[in-house]
C-alpha angles and dihedrals in degrees: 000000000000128000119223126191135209122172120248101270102016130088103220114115112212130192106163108088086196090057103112088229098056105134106242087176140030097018148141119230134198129184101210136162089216128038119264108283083201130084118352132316115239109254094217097054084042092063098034083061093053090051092041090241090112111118121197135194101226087189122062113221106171105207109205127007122354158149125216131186128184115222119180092254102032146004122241124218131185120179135169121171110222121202126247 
């Protein structure tokens, strides 16, 4: 399964976790077999993926503040880092 990114509020989907717009904080996670049919695909891990550049995070590890729940076909993921 794969793990896919969108920031808290925006409606762009990342994978790559070498993508320079992977959310590292505020954002909703998801574990799938198949990419999010909701909301948009990022273009750069898009086309990091075409040109097999593309580097993923197979195990999900939420840093700061979040709620997961496990559902049978995904896992669900929302963080916010809150400051201190």
């Amino acid at each position: 399964m794969e793990i896919y990114r969108r920031r808290l509020g925006k409606d762009t989907w990342h994978w790559c976790t070498n993508c320079i717009n992977w959310p590292k904080r505020d954002y909703v996670e998801v574990e799938r077999q198949m990419r999010p049919t909701t909301y948009e695909l990022c273009d750069q891990c898009l086309a990091k993926d075409k040109t097999g550049n593309c580097k993923t995070n197979d195990n999900p590890s939420a840093s700061g503040i979040g709620v997961k729940s496990q559902h049978s076909t995904f896992s669900f993921i929302v963080c916010s880092i809150l400051p201190y």
